[in-house]
VMD Tcl script that draws the C-alpha trace (Angstrom):
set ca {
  {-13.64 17.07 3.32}
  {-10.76 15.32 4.86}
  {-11.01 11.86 4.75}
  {-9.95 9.58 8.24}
  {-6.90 8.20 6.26}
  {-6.13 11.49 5.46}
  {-6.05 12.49 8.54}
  {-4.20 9.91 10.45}
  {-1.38 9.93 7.82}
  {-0.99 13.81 8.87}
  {-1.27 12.89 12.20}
  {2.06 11.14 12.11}
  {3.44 13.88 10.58}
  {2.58 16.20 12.54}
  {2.61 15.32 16.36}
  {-1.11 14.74 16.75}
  {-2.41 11.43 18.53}
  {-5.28 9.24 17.22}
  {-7.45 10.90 19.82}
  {-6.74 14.41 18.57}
  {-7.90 13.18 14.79}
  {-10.81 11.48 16.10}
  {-11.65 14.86 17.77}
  {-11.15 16.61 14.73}
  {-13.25 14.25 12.41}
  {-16.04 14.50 15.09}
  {-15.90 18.07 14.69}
  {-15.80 17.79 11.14}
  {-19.58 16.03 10.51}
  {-20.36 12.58 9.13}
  {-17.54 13.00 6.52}
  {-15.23 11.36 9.06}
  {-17.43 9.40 11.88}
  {-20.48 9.03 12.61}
  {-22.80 11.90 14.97}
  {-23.57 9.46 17.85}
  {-19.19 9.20 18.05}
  {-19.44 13.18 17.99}
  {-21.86 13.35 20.21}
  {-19.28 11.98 23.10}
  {-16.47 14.98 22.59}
  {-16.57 17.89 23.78}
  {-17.32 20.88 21.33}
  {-14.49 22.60 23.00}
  {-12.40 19.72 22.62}
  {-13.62 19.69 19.21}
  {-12.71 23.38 18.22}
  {-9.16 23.75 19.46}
  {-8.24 20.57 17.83}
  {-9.56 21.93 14.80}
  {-7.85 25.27 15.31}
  {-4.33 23.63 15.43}
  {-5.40 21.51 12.80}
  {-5.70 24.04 10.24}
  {-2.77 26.22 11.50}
  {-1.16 23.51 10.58}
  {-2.13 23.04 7.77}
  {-1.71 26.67 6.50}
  {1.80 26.52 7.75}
  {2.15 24.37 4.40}
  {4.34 25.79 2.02}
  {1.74 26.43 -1.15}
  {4.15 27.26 -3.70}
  {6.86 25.24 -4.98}
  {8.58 28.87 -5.55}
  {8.70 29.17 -2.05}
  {10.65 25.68 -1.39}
  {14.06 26.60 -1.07}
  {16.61 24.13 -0.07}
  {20.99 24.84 0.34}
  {23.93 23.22 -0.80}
  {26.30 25.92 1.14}
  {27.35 23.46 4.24}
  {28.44 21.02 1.91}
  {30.22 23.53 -1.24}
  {31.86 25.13 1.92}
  {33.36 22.36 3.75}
  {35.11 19.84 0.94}
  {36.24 20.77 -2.72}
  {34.01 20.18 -5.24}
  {35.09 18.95 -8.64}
  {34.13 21.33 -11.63}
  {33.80 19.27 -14.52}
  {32.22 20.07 -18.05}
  {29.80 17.06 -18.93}
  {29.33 14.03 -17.03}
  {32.39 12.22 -19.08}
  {33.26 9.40 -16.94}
  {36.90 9.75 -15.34}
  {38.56 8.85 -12.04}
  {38.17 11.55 -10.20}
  {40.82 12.89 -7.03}
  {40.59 15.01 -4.35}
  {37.45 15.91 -3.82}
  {34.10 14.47 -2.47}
  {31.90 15.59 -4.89}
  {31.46 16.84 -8.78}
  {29.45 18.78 -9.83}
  {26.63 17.20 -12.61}
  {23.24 18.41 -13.92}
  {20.32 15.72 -14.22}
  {19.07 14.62 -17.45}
  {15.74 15.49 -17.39}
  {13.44 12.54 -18.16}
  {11.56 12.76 -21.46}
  {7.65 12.92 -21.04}
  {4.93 12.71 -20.88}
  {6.07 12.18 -17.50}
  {3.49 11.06 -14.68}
  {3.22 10.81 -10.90}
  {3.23 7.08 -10.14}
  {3.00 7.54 -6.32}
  {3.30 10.15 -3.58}
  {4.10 9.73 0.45}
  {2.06 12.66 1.94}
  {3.90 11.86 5.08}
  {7.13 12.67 3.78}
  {5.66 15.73 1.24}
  {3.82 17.04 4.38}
  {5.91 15.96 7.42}
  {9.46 16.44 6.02}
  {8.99 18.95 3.44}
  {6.89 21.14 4.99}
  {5.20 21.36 1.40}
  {1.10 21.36 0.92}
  {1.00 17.82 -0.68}
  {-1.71 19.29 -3.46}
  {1.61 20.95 -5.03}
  {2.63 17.40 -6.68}
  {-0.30 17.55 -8.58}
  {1.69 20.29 -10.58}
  {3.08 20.10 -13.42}
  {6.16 22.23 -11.79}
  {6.42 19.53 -9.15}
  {6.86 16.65 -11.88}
  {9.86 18.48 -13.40}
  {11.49 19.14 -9.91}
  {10.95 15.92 -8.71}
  {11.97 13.82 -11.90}
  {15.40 16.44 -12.66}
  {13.81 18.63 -15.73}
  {13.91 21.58 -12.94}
  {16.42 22.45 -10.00}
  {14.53 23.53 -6.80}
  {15.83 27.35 -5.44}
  {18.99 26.94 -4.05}
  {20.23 23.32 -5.76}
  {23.54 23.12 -6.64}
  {23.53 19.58 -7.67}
  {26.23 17.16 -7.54}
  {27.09 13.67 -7.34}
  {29.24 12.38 -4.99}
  {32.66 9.81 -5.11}
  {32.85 7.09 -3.24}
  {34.20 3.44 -3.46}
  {33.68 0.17 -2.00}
  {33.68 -3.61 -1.01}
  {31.23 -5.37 -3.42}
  {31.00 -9.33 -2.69}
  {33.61 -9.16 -0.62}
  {36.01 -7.33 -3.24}
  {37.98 -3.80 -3.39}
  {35.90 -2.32 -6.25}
  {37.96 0.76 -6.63}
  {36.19 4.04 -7.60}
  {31.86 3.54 -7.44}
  {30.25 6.73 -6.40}
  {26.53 8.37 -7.44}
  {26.49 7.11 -10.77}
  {22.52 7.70 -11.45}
  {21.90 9.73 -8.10}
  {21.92 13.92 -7.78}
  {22.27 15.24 -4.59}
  {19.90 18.50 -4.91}
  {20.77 20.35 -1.14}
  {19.66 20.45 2.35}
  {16.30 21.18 3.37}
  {15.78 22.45 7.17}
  {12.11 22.00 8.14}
  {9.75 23.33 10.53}
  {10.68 20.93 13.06}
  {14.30 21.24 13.10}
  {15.11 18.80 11.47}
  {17.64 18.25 7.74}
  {16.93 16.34 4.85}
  {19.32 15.55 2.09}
  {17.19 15.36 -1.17}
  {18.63 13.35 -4.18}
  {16.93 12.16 -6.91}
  {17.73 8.42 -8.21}
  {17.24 7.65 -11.88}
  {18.20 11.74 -12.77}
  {20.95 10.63 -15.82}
  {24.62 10.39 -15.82}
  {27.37 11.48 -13.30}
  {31.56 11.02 -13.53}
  {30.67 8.00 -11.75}
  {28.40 6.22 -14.30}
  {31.00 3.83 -15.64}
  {29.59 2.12 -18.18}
  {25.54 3.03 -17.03}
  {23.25 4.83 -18.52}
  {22.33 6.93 -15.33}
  {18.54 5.55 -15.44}
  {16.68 3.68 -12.89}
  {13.82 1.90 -14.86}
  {9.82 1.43 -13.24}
  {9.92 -1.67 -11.65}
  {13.12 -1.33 -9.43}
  {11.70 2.40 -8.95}
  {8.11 1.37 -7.51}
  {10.34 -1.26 -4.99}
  {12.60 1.41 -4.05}
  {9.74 3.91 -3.30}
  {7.25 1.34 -1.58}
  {9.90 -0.09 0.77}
  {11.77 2.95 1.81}
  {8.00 3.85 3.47}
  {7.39 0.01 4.34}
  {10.20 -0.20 6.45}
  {9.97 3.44 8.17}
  {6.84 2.40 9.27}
  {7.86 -0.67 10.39}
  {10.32 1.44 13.00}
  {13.09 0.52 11.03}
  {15.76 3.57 10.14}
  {15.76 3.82 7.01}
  {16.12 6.56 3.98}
  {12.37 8.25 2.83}
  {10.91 8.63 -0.61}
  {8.61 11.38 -1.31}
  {8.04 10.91 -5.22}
  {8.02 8.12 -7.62}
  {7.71 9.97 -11.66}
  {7.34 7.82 -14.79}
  {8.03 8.78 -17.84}
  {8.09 7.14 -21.93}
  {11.68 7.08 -21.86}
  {12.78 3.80 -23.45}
  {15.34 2.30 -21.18}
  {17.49 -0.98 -22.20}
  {17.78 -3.30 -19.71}
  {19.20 -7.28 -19.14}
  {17.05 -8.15 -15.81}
  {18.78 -11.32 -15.15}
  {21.96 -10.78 -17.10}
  {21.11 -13.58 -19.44}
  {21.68 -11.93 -22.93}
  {18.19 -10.64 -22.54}
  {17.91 -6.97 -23.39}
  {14.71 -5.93 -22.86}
  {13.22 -1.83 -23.26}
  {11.38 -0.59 -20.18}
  {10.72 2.84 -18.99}
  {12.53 5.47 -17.19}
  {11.67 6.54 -13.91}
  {12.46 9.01 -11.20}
  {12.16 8.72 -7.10}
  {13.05 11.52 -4.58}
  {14.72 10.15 -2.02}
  {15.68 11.86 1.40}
  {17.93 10.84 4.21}
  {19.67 12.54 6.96}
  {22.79 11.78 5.24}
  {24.03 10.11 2.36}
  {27.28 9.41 3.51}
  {28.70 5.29 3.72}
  {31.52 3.83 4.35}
  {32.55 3.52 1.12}
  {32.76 7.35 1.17}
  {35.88 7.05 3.90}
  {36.80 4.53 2.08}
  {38.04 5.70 -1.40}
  {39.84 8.51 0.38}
  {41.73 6.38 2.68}
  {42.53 3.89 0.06}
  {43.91 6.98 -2.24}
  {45.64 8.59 0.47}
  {43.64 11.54 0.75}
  {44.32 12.13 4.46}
  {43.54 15.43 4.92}
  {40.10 15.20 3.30}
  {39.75 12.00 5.38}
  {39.99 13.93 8.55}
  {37.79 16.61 7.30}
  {34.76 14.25 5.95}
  {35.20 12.07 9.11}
  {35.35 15.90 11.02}
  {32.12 16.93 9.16}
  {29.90 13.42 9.84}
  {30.97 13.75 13.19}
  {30.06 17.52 13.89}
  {26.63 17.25 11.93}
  {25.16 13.83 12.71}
  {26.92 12.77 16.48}
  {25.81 15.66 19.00}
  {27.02 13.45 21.03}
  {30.57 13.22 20.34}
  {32.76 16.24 21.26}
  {34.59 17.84 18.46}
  {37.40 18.35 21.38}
  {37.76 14.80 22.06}
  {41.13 13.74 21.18}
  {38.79 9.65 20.87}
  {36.35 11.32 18.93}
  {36.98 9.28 15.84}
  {37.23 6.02 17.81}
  {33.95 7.46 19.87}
  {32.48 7.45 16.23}
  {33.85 4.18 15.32}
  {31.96 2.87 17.82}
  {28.67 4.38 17.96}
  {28.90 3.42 14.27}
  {29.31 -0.63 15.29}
  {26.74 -0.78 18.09}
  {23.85 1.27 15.60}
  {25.12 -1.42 12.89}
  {24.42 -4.30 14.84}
  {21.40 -2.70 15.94}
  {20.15 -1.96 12.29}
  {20.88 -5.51 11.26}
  {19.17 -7.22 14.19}
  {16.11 -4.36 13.43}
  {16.29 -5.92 9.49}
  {16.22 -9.80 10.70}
  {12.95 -8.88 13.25}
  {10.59 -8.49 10.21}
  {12.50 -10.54 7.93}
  {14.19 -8.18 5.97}
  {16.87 -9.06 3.42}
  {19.28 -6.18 1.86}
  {20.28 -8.39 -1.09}
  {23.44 -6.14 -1.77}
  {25.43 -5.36 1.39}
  {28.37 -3.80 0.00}
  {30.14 -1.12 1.83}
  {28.87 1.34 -0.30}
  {26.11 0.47 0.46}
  {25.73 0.64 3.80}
  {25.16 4.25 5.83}
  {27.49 5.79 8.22}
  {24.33 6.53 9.99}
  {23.27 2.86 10.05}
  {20.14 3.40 8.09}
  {18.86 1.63 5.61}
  {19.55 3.11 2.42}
  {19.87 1.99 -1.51}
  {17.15 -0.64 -1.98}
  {17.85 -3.09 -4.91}
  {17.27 -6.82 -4.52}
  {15.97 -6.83 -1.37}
  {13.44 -9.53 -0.22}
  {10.58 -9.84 2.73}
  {11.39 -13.58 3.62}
  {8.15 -15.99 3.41}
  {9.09 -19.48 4.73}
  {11.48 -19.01 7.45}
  {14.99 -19.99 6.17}
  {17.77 -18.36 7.13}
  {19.36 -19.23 3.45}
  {16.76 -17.25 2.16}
  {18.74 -15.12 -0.75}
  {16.81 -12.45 -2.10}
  {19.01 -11.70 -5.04}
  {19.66 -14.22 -7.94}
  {22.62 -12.47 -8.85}
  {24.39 -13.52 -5.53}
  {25.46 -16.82 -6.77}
  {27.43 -17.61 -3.64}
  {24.36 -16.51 -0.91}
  {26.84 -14.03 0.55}
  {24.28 -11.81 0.91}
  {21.62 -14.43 2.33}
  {18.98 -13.46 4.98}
  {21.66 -15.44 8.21}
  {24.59 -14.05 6.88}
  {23.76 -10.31 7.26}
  {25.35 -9.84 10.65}
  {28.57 -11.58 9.81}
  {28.40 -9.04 6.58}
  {27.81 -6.43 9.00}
  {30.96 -7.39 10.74}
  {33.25 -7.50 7.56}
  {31.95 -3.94 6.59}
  {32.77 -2.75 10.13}
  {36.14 -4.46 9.61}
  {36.81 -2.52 6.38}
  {35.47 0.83 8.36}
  {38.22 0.07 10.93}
  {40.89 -0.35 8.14}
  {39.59 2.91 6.85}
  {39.83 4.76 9.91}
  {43.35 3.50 10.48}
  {45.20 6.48 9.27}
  {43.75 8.66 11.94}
  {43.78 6.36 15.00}
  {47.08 6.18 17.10}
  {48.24 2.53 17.70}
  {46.51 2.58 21.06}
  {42.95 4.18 19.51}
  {43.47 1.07 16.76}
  {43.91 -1.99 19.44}
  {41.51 0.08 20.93}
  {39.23 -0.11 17.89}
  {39.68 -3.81 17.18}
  {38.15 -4.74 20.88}
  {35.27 -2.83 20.07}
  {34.55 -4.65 16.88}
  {35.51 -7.74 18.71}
  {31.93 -6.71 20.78}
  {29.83 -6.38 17.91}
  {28.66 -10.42 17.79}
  {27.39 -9.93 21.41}
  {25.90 -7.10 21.10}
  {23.84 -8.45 17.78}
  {23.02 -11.40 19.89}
  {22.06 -9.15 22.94}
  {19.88 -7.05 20.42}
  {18.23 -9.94 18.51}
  {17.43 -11.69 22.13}
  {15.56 -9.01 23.32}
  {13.50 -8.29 19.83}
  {12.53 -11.92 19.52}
  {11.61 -11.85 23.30}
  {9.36 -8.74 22.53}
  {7.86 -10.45 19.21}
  {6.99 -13.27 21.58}
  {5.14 -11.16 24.51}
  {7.50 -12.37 26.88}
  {8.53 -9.75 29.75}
  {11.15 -10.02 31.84}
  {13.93 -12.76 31.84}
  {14.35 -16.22 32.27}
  {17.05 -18.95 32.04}
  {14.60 -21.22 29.17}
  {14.37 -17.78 27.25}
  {17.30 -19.00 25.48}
  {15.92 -22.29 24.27}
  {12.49 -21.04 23.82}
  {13.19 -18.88 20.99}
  {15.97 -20.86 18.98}
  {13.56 -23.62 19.49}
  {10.69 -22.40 17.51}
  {13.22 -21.12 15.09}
  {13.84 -24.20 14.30}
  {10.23 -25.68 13.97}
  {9.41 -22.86 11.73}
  {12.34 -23.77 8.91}
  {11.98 -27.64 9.57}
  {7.94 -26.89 8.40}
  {8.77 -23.92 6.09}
  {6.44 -21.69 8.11}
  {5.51 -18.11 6.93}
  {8.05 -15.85 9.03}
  {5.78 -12.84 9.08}
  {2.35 -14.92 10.06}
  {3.62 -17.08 12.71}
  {4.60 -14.28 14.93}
  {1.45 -12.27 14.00}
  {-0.54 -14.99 14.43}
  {0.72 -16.15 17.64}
  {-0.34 -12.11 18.70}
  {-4.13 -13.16 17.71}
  {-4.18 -15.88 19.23}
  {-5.54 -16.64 22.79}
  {-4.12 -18.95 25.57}
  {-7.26 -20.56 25.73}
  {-7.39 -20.94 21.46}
  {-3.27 -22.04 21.81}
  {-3.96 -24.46 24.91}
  {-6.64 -26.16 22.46}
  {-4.48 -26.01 19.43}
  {-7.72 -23.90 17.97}
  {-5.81 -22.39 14.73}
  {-9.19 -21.92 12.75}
  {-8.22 -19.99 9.96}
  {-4.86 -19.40 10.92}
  {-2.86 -21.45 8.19}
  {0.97 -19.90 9.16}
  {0.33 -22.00 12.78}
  {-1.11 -24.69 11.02}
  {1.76 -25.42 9.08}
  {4.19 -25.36 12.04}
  {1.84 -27.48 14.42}
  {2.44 -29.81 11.69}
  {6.06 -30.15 13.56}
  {6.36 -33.54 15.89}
  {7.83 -31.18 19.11}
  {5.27 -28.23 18.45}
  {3.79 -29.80 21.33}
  {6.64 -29.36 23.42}
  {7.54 -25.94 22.48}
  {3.57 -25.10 23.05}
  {3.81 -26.57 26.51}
  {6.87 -24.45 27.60}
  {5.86 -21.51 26.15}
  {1.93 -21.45 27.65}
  {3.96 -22.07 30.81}
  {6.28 -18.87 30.45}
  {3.19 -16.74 29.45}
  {1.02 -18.23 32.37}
  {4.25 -16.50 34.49}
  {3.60 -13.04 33.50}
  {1.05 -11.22 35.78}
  {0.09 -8.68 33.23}
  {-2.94 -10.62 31.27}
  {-3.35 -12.32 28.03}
  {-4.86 -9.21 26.12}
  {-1.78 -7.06 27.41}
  {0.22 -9.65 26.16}
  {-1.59 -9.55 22.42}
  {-1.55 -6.05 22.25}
  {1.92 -5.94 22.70}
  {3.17 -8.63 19.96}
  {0.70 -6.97 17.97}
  {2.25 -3.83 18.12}
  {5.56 -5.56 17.35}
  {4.39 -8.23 14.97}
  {3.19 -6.99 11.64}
  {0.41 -8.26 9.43}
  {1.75 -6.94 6.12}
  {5.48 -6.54 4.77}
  {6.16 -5.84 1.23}
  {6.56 -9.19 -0.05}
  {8.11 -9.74 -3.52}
  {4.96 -10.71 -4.93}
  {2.55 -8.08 -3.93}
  {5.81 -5.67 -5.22}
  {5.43 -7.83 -9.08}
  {2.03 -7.20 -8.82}
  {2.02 -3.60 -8.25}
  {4.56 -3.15 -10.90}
  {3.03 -5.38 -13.80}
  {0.25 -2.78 -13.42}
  {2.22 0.50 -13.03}
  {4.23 -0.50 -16.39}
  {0.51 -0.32 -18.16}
  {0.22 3.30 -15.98}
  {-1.64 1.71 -13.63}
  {-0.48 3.05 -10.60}
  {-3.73 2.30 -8.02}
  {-2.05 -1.13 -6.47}
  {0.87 1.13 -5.76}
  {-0.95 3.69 -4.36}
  {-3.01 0.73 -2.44}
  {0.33 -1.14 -1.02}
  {1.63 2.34 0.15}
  {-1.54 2.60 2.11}
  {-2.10 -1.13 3.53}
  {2.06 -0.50 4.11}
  {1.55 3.15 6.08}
  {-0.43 0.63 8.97}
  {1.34 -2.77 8.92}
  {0.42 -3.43 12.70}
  {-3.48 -2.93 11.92}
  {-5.60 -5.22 10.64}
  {-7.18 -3.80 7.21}
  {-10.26 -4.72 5.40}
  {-8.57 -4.16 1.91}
  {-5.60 -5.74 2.89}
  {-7.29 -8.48 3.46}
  {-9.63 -8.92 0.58}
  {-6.37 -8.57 -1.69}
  {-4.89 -11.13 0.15}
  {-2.04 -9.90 2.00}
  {-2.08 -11.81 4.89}
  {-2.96 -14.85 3.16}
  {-0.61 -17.67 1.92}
  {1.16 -16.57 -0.96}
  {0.36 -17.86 -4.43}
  {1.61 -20.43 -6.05}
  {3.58 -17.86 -8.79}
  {5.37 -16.13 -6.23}
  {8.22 -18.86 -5.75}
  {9.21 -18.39 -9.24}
  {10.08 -14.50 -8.86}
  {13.62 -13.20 -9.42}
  {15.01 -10.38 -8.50}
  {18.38 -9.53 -9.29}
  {21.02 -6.02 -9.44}
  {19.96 -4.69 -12.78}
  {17.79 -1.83 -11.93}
}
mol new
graphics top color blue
foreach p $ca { graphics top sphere $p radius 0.5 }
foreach p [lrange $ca 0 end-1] q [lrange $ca 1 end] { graphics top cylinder $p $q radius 0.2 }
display resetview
């Protein structure tokens, strides 16, 4: 019997509402909910629900046989190095090589599964990863029908520095997969062995940077922010030698595997390497081939298609970044290569949820200058978009480039334009007005001066009343505790039960709608340690529970709760690192 979870999961997938699975589990018997809820649906209601429902779910694709992805798009449009091994070597022009995963050495197991993305991007029955077909597949022991992997050459800024030649140096791009809606998926697996781009890696990803990568590519999708998928995480014995925090160290921990799927896998550090080596030609036809697949919107005709491009690519970049600073979301590594010509979120390494508000708040203990901190992304943003332009030089004629540089001179107020409205919509207010400005800067400020949770003072400001905030009634709310602490909390309450007083459209309207912007759980860096410190003893159920709680950040959950997720964070969690090695 499908359970309600279950069903709501596939429900996202798969176009239904929450009414239309509430039908269906009324249908369905006490399984799901209870006879008195069935009793107020209609039985015809019930049955053509139901009827979709499974012809749905027999639309599945059964057999992993049957899974078929293509590599022809990509073999036909660029040259494709043929090399014999994966001996590292600089490699010219071309955009990819091809390489063969290293297939993980077992027993392998599967850590952790997103039905959503099995079921609702694959098209695949999500009872197949229980195979022992869909472990080898997934983990590079197998190549799907159709995969002609290869690993792809790129370069880019790191820190602020021309790093020369990077490229997929553990990652295997597998092929395209076209689903049922339409849509393509670029598959890669992460962690698959060595490329021509290893350098001096091993090509492994290890557990604990695996079960990060895997829980917060799903965290922040359903957060609403764009972002890269992961379908699979797979574990296996494989001794891997690691130095966490570069210290002299070494330490053995264990191989592991995640599939991975974006629309594209392309950054700017893939324009990059060609323009810097003076590849024009394959500049024009990379920058010909993003354009034509990913920009419907830009006419392959238009002699400003590439400055069209250039940018679309700076207003979704200043979107993305405003989108990362809303929930408190901190890249860690915002090199150019790693950053996604689609402006999605994509290679997740020392990232960090930010707890106290701070806007020095660096994630990543190997940045040991805080380039990379939390209030310095959008001025990173800006010096990627800067080395985009320089890359896109050789194409644009001297008017497209002065052109070019007044766009990027517009990407500050558009950020600012972007993170006003956000913050605005985090604090219920509609419409606009002149103290807006001061209103939001101002409790900014409060919430660093008292080192107030980020995520629970906006969430908890969306439970609260106006009568409970006119009384100061924070009863079990410790994130607005802390900041009433402040000595103008006052102040700022005054003006802002005064703006919300304004708004015609109710208090509860105006709760539901920070609550639906506001969440109650992000992947913080502790409930991440936790989940791993158990999945390196193959103990994978807090992973499996985190990808849950992590599927429904906006709704209040019982098991969150008891595992304290919304609660203060404990005492430990200030002395986590994370840092690059991964």
């Amino acid at each position: 019997m499908w359970s309600i979870y279950r069903l709501l999961v596939f429900a996202a997938a798969s176009g239904f509402t929450p009414v239309h699975v509430l039908e269906f589990c009324h249908s369905d018997g006490p399984d799901c909910l209870s006879d008195g809820d069935a009793a107020s649906n209609s039985r015809s209601s019930q049955r053509s629900v139901k009827s979709r429902w499974n012809a749905t779910v027999s639309n599945l694709i059964q057999d992993l046989d049957q899974f078929r992805v293509s590599c022809k798009k990509i073999i036909e449009a660029f040259p494709i190095e043929e090399v014999s091994g994966d001996f590292v070597h600089t490699v010219k022009n071309c955009i990819f090589s091809k390489s063969i995963p290293t297939p993980l050495k077992g027993p392998l197991r599967l850590a952790a599964v997103s039905k959503d993305v099995i079921e609702g991007n694959l098209d695949l029955d999500v009872a197949v990863t229980q195979s022992d077909d869909f472990l080898l597949y997934a983990s590079g022991g197998r190549l799907l029908s159709g995969s002609v992997p290869l690993a792809h050459r790129y370069g880019g800024h790191q820190f602020g520095y021309w790093a020369g030649q990077l490229g997929d140096g553990r990652a295997h791009f597998l092929g395209q997969y076209s689903n049922s809606k339409g849509e393509k998926w670029e598959l890669q697996l992460k962690g698959s062995g060595k490329s021509p781009y290893s350098r001096s890696g091993d090509g492994r990803a290890v557990i604990r940077s695996s079960v990060r990568e895997f829980l917060c590519s799903e965290a922040m999708h359903f957060l609403g922010v764009p972002t890269s998928r992961a379908a699979s995480l797979i574990v296996s014995e494989e001794p891997v030698i690691r130095d966490q925090f570069y210290n002299g160290n070494m330490k053995t921990e264990r191989g592991a595997v995640v599939l991975r799927l974006a629309k594209s896998w392309f950054r700017i550090g893939s324009l990059e390497i060609l323009s810097q080596s003076g590849e024009m030609a394959l500049l024009r036809k990379l920058l010909n081939f993003v354009i034509d697949e990913h920009f419907p919107s830009v006419s392959s005709n238009d002699p400003d298609k590439y400055l069209v491009f250039y940018s679309t690519a700076v207003n979704e970049t200043a979107h993305l970044i405003a989108q990362w600073m809303s929930v408190g979301f901190a890249h860690g590594v915002c090199n150019t290569d790693n950053f996604s010509l689609l402006s999605i979120t994509i290679d997740y390494g020392p990232f960090g949820f930010m707890e106290s508000y701070d806007p020095n708040f660096i994630p990543n203990t190997s940045d040991d200058e805080g380039r990379y901190r939390i209030g310095a992304q959008a001025d990173v943003g800006l010096f990627n978009l800067e080395k985009l332009l320089s890359a896109l030089s050789p194409v644009f004629t001297h008017k497209q480039q002065e052109e070019a540089k007044i766009i990027l001179k517009g990407f500050a107020d558009i950020y600012q334009m972007r993170i006003h409205q956000i913050f605005k919509a985090k604090l219920g207010l509609l419409g606009e007005e002149e103290e807006d400005t001061y209103l939001i800067p101002f409790l900014l400020q409060m919430m660093e001066d008292t080192e107030s949770d980020f995520t629970m003072t906006f969430r908890q400001l969306s439970e609260v009343s106006h009568l409970q905030l006119h009384n100061k009634n924070f009863t079990q709310m410790w994130a607005l505790n802390d900041l009433s602490r402040h000595q103008h909390f006052s102040d700022w309450l005054n003006m802002y039960l005064l703006r919300i007083s304004r708004q015609s459209d109710g208090d509860v309207n105006r709760q539901n709608r920070m609550r639906n912007v506001n969440p109650r759980y992000v992947l913080r860096n502790w409930m991440a340690e936790s989940a791993i410190r158990k999945a390196e003893m193959n103990d994978f159920s807090e992973v499996e529970l985190l990808h849950h709680i992590l599927s429904f950040p906006f709704v209040t959950q019982e098991t969150a709760e008891e595992a304290g997720y919304a609660a203060r964070p404990p005492p430990w969690a200030q002395r986590l690192k994370v840092s690059c090695s991964s």
